[in-house]
N, C-alpha and C positions, 0 to 999 in steps of 0.2 A: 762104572765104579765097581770095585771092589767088594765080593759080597762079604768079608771077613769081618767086616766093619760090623754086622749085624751079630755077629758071636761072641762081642764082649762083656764080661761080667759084670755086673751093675754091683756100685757096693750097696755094703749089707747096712741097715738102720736098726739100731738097737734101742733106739731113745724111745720114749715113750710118748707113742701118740706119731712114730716115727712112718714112715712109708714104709709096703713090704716093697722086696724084690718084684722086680719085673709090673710093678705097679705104678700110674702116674703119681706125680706128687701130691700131697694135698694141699690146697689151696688155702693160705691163711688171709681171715680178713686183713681188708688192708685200714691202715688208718688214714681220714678225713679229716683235713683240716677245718672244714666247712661243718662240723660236730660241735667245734667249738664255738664260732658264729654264733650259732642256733644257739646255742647257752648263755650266749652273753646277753642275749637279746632278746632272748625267755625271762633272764634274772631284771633287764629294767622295766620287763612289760609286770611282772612282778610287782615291782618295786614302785611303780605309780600306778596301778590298779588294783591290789590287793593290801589290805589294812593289816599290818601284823600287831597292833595296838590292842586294847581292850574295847569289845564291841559293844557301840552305841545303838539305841535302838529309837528308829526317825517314829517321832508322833506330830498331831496335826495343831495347830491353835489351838480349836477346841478341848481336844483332849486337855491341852497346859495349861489352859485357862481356867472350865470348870472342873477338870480331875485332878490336879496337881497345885495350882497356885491356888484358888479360894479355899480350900480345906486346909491349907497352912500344909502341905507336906515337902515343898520346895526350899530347900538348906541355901541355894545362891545359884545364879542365873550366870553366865559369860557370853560377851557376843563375842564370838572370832571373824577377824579381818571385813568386819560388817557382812556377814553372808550369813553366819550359821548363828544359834542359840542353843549353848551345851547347858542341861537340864541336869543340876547335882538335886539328887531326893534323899533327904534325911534316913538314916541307918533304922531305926526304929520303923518309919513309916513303910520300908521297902517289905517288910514281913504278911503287910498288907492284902489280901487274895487280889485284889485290880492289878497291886505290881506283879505277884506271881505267875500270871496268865505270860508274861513274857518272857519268863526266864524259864528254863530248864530245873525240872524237878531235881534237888540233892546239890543243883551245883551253885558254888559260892560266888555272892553276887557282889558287883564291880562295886567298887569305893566310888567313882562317878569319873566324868558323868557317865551315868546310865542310859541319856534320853539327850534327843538332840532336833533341834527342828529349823527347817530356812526361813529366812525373810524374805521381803523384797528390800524394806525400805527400814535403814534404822531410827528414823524418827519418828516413823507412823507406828512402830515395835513400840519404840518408848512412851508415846502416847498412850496407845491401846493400854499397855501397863499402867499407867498412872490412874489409868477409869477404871479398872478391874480393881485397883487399891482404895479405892476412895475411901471407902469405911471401915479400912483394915490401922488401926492405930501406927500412928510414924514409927515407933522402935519397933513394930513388929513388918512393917513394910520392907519388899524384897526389891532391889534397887542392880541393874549388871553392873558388870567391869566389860572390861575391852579388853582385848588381845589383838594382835599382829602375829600372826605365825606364817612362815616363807616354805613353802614347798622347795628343795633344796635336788631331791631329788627330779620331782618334775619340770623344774626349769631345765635340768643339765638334761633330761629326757629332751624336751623337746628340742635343745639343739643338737644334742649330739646324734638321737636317731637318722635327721635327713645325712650328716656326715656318715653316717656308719653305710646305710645305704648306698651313697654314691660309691663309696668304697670298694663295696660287693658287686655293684654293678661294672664298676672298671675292673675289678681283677677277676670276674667272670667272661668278660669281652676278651681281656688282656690274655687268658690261659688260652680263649679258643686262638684269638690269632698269632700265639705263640705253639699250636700242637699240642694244649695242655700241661707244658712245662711248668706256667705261673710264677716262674721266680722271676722277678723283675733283669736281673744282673745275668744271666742266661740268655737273654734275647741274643744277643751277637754271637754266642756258644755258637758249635759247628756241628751242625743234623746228621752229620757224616754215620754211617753203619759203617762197623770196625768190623773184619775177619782177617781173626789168625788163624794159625795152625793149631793152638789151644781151644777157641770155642769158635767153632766154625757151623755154620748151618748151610752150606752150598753143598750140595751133591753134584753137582754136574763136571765133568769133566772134558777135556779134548774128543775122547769118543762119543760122545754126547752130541757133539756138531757135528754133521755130516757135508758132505762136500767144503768150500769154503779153503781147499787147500793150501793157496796164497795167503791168502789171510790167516791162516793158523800157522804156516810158516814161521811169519814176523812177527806175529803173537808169541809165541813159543820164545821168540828169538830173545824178546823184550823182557819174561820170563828167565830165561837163561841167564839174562844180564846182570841180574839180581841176584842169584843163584853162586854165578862164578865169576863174579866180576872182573879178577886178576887175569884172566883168560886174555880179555880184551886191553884192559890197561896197562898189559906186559908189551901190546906193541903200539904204545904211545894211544891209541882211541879214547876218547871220550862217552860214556853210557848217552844216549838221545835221550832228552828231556823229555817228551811226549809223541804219542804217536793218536792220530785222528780219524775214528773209522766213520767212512760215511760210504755212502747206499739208501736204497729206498728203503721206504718201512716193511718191515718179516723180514727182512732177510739174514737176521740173525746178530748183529751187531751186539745187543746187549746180552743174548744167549754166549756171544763169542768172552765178555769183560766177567759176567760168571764162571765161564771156564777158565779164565786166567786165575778167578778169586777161589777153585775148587784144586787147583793144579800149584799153584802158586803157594811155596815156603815161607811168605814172608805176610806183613800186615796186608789188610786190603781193602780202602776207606774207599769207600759208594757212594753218593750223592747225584741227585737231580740236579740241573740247571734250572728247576724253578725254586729249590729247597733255598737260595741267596738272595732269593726276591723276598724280600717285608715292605709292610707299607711304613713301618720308621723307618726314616733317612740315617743312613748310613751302617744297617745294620748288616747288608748282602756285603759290603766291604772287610765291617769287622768278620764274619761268619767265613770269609776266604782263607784271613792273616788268622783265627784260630785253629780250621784246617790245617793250613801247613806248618802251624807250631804243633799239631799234634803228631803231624806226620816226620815232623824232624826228631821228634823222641823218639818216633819207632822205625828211624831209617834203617835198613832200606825198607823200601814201603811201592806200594803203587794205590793212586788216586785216580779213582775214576765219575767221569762226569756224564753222566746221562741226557740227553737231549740239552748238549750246551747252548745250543743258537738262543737258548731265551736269555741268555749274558752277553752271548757272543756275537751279538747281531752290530753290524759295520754302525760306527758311531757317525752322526750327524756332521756333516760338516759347515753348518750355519752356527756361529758361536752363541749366537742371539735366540735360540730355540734350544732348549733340553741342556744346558751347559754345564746344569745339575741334577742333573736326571738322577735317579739310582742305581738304574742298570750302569748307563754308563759308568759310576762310581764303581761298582762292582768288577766291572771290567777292564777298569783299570787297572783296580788291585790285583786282579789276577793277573795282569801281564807283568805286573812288577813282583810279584813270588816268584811266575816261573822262569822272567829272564832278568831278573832287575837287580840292585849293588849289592844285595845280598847274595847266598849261592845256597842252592838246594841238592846236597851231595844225597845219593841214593834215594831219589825221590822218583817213579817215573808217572805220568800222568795221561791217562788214556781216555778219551773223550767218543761220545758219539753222537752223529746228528746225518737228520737225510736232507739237510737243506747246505749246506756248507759252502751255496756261492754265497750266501747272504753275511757271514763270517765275516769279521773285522780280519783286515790285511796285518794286523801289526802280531794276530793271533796267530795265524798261518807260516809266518816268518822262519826263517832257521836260528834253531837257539829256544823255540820254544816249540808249537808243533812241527818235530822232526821229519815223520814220517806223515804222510796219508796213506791209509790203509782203507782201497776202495772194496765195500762187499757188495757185488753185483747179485742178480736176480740169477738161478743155479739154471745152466747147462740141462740137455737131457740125463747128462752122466751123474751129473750132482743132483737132480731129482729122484734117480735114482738110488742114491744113496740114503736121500733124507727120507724117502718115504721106507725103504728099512729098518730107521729108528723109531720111526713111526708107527711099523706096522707092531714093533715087538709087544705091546701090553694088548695086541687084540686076538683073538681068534680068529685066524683066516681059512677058508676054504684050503684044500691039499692044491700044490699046483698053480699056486695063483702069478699069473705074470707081471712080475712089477716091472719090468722092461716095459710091459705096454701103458702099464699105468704112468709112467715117467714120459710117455710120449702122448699120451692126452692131457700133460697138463703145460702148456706151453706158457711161458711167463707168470709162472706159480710162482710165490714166493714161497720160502721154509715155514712160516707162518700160513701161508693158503694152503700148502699139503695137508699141513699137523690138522687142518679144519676139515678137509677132504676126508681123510681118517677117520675124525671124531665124528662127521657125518655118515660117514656111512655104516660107522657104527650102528649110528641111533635108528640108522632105516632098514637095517636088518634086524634088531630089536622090535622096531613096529610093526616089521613081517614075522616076528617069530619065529626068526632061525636061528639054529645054533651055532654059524658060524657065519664071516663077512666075508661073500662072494664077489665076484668080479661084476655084476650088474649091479651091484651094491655103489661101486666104488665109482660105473659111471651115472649112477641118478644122483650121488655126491655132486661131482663136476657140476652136470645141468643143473642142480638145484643152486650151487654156489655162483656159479657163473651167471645161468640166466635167470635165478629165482624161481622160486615153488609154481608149480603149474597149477594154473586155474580154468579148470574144466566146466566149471559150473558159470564161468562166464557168459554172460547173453551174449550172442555172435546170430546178427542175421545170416540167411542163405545165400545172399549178395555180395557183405562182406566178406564172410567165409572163402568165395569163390572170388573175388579181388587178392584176399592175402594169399589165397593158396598161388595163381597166375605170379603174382610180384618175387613169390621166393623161388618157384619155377625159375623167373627171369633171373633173378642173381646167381642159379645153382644151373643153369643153362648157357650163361657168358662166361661164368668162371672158368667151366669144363674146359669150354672152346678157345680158349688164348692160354701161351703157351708160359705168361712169367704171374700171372692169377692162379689166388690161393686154389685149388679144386675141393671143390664141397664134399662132406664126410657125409655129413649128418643135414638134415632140415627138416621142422616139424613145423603147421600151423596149430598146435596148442598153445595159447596163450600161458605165458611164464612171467613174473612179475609183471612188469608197464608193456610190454612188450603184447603183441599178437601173434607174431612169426617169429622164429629163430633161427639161426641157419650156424653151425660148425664146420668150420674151415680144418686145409691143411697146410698151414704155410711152414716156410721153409726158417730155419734161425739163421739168419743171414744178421753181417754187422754190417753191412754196406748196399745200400739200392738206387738201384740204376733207373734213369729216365725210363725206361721201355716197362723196368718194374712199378713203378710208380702210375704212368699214364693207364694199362692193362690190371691194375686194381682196382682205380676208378672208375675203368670203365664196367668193374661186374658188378661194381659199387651201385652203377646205375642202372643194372640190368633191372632190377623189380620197375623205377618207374618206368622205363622204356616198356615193359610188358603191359604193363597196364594202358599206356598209349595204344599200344596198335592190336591189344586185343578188344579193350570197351571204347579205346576214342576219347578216353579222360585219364584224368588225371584225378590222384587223392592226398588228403594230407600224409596217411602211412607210408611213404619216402621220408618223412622228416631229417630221420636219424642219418639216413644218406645221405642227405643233400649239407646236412652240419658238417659231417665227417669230409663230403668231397671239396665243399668250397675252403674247410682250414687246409686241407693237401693241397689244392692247386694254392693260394697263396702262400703257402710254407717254401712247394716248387720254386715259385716268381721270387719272394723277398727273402727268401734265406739260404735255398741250397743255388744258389745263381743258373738256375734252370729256364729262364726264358726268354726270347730270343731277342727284342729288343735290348734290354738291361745288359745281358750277358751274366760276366764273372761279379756279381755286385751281392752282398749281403746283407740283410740291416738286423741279422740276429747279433741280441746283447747276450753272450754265454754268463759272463761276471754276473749281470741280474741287480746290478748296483745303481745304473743309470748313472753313471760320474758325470756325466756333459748335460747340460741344461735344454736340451733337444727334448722338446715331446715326440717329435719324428727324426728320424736324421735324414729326410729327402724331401723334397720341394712336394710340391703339388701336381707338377707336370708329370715329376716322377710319378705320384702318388694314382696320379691317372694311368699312366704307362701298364703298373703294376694290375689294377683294375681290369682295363683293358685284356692284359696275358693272363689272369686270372682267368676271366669270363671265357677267352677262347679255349681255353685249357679244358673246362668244363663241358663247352659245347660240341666241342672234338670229342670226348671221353662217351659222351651220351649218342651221337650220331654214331660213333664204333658199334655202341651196345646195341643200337636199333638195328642196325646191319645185319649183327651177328644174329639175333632174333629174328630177323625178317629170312634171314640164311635157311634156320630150323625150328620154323613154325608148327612144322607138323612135330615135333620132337619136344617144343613146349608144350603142347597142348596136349600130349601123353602124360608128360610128366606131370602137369598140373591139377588132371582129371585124378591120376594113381594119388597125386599128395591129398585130394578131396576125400579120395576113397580110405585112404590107410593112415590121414593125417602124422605120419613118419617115414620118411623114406631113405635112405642110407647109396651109400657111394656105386652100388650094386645095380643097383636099378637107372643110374643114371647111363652106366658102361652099360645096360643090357637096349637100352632107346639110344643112346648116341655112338656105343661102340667105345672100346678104348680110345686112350688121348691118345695122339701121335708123340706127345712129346711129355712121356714119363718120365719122371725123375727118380734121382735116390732119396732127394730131399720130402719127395711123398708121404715118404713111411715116417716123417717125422709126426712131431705133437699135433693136438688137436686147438683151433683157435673158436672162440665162441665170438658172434656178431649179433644182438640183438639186430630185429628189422623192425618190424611195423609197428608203430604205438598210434594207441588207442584216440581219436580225433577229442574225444571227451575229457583227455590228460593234459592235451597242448596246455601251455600256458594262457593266460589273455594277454591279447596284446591291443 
């Protein structure tokens, strides 16, 4: 990117209470609707607990009986709703020091009632009253009334509070599994992030991706299309509705749709393939058909869909299971946007995902994904590149070789470099230096690759001397056959689950050959084989080898048609759809057959390794003493005990491969 961008003048704020220059803004509160809630519901708790009436003051029987009623100072008695007795005392008698005690000195005293006390029972009341009056003359006898009075308030409290409740409680639920939105009529809205050319927040651009060259090609192209449309519709073409990048994860896919959205003059709507999934039915539907009505406002436009296989996953073909699914709902609407009776002029539609055989066929089609735009895992050449963009925000050592750096990372993704990087950052920080060196950059690798070394681990002097002999064997077989990686590196420090480790050098090859495959196995085997014929046993640390070699030899037999009964026969499914109702697609006999070439495959592979071992005993048993001794040995030490290979390559000097070895017998699983 362009540094100009950072020299633009910020306008000026003159208002008061305004932001200065070159200042963030200030943050104003925001308003709550949930303020108001809280008020409503302060005001009824209010409004049935608190008396805004003139205050009564509760006294007991006693009190009414001999202080109030025999001295004659009670004017009229009221029962309300049979519960309560309101106590009116005569204006004159209230002047009284026994009333005074209850009221507030200076302040003017309630016309009544003043005084108020419960019952239980109103006839045992009326009783009691009529013995307290016995000898009080009839016209001067004090006799109640009744009332009925309706809490009016309290009733509509008690039902309307559990209502208000539930209320809060669904549109508190409702906002989170809406993202906080909370407007009910917004659910099907479309989560799409819009960038123009007006407010745009992408910084990244084409030089931003490194390697990736094909693929930014046809990026570019799809781009362009939008750009200068008439270019192409001048010789009868059609723009291509969408294009589908797939590749493994890091390797830059949605770095590559940000570059489109930083480089690109036009709208540029982002969305996840999970952002269409609700749990209401039929909301991932509506949230498509709003999408693409926003995007026909702002045609020309490009949409892009982030990890679509979670819509785009092949629909069932049982009508009686999922018939109403929502995905599938969803994924239907989307096929009918981008190819269906309607027409989506200036729309174009870029998706990415690393599973793309699992894609519905009707998705892939022509007419709607046009193009597949595969981004593979980058070249020596293109590792090289990426870690140049990589290295720019660090301080590196003068001199630093990224040529070699790009050949020890074999099968790195653009996302495993950028880690590489930022690791070795952090380990020349913990060392204190001032800048990141080239041994910086390979404790990165081994720490990524094989995990943090643990040196403090308990390791008998038996074990020790088991794992040192077995990596011995594997960096011992290697050497000695001529289509086997040849070992770089081997350490018996324990690094993650691992006790041994060993760093290859293999060759990037897109194509391997039977003699290649058999001759990996076989150094595959070389640790157990060493361990046979140097203690006479055998230990569980082979594990990792003996998984690895038995899925090659059957991968050999049932898929690349490598073995010799079977011949040219394959039973790999590429699609990954299973269409045919086969749990296998070969008999049993076959299924023995396969078994059968399997096991010989293996057992051939291991007698190879013993040979070779049995060849250069005295040459293991150097190596495996020097790895006891210096627990790290390097490609140097092997050439100075066995002598150069006979049959060096150019493809040597490529990258470095890592192969975890021994794990830990205390790690196995139970079985």
């Amino acid at each position: 990117m362009s540094d100009n961008n950072l020299n633009t003048q910020l306008p000026q704020d003159n208002s008061p209470g305004g932001n200065k220059p070159g200042l963030p803004p200030v943050k104003k509160p925001k308003s709550n609707i949930y303020w108001l809630y809280i008020a409503l519901f302060a005001i009824f708790i209010g409004m049935q607990f608190l008396n805004f009436g003139p205050k009564k003051i509760e006294v007991d029987y006693r009190t009414f009986a001999y202080d109030m009623l025999q001295p004659g100072d009670v004017e009229k008695i009221v029962v309300v709703n049979e519960e309560t007795v309101e106590i009116y005392v005569k204006s004159d008698k209230l002047k009284d020091a026994k009333y005074q005690k209850y009221f507030k000195a200076g302040k003017e005293l309630p016309e009544g009632p003043q005084f108020y006390m419960s019952i239980g029972s109103v006839e045992v009341f009326v009783k009691q009253l009529e013995e307290m009056q016995q000898d009080v003359l009839q016209e001067q006898r004090i006799y109640p009334s009744y009332k009925t009075r309706k809490d009016f308030f309290g009733e509509a409290f008690s039902w309307i509070l559990p209502l208000i409740l539930l209320v809060a409680i669904w549109m508190f639920f409702f906002r989170r599994m809406t993202g906080g939105g909370g407007n009910i009529f917004s659910v099907g809205k479309s989560r799409a992030q819009i960038f123009d050319k007006e407010k745009t927040t992408v910084k990244v651009d084409f030089k931003d991706v490194a390697g990736l060259e094909e693929a930014k090609v046809e990026i570019k192209e799809i781009v362009d299309f939008l750009k200068n449309p008439k270019k192409y519709t001048d010789l009868g073409g059609k723009i291509p509705k969408g294009a589908l990048l797939v590749g493994p994860p890091g390797t830059g896919k949605t770095l590559l749709a940000k570059a489109v959205a930083g480089e690109a003059n036009v709208p540029f709507f982002s969305m996840s393939g999970s952002d269409f999934v609700e749990m209401f039915v039929g909301v991932g539907a509506s949230r498509v058909r709003d999408l693409f009505k926003q995007a026909k406002e702002k045609a020309p436009c490009i949409i892009f869909i982030d990890e679509i296989d979670a819509i785009g996953r092949a629909r069932g073909k049982n009508p009686n299971f999922g018939a109403n699914d929502e995905r599938e709902n969803t994924l239907n609407q989307l096929l009918t946007e981008m190819d269906g009776f309607g027409t989506n002029v200036g729309i174009i539609i870029l998706a990415a995902t690393n599973r793309a055989d699992i894609l519905d066929k009707a998705l892939l089609r022509a007419g709607r994904f046009d193009r597949q735009i595969h981004v593979e895992l980058p070249d020596v050449n293109e590792r090289r590149e990426i870690f140049m963009v990589h290295l720019r925000p660090l301080k590196i050592e003068q001199g630093l070789d990224i040529e070699f750096l790009a050949r020890q990372t074999p099968g790195f993704s653009g996302a495993d470099i950028a880690n590489v990087c930022n690791e070795a950052a952090l380990i020349a920080a913990r060392k204190d230096k001032q800048f990141v060196e080239k041994q910086d950059f390979l404790d990165a690798v081994d720490r990524i690759v094989g995990g943090l070394e643990r040196k403090n681990k308990i390791i008998t002097q038996q074990e020790k001397r088991t794992i040192a002999y077995h990596e011995a064997g594997h960096a011992t077989v290697s050497w000695m056959l001529e289509h086997a990686h040849p070992l770089l590196k081997v350490t018996i420090i324990p690094r993650g689950r691992a006790l041994g480790a060993a760093w290859y050098q293999p060759e990037e090859r897109q194509i391997t050959t039977v003699e290649q495959l058999f001759e990996e196995m076989c150094a595959t085997l070389g640790g157990r084989a060493s361990e046979e014929l140097t203690f006479h046993t055998i230990s569980t640390g082979a594990l990792n080898d003996l998984e690895r070699v038995t899925k090659q030899a059957y991968a050999m037999v049932s898929y690349y048609g490598m073995g010799n009964q079977l011949g040219n026969m394959s039973f790999y499914d590429s699609s990954g759809q299973s269409e045919y109702a086969f749990t296998k697609p070969y008999s049993d006999k076959t299924s023995e057959a396969i078994d059968k070439e399997a096991f010989n495959l293996v057992n051939r592979s291991y007698q190879r390794a013993k040979e070779i071992l049995d060849e250069h005993k005295d040459g293991l048993k150097q190596l495996a003493e020097l790895l006891l001794e210096k627990e790290v040995i390097f490609a140097e030490d092997l050439e100075r005990i066995f002598g150069k290979r006979p049959f060096k390559k150019e493809s040597e000097e490529e990258p470095m491969e890592h192969q975890p070895e021994v794990i830990s017998p205390s790690e196995l699983p139970n079985i």
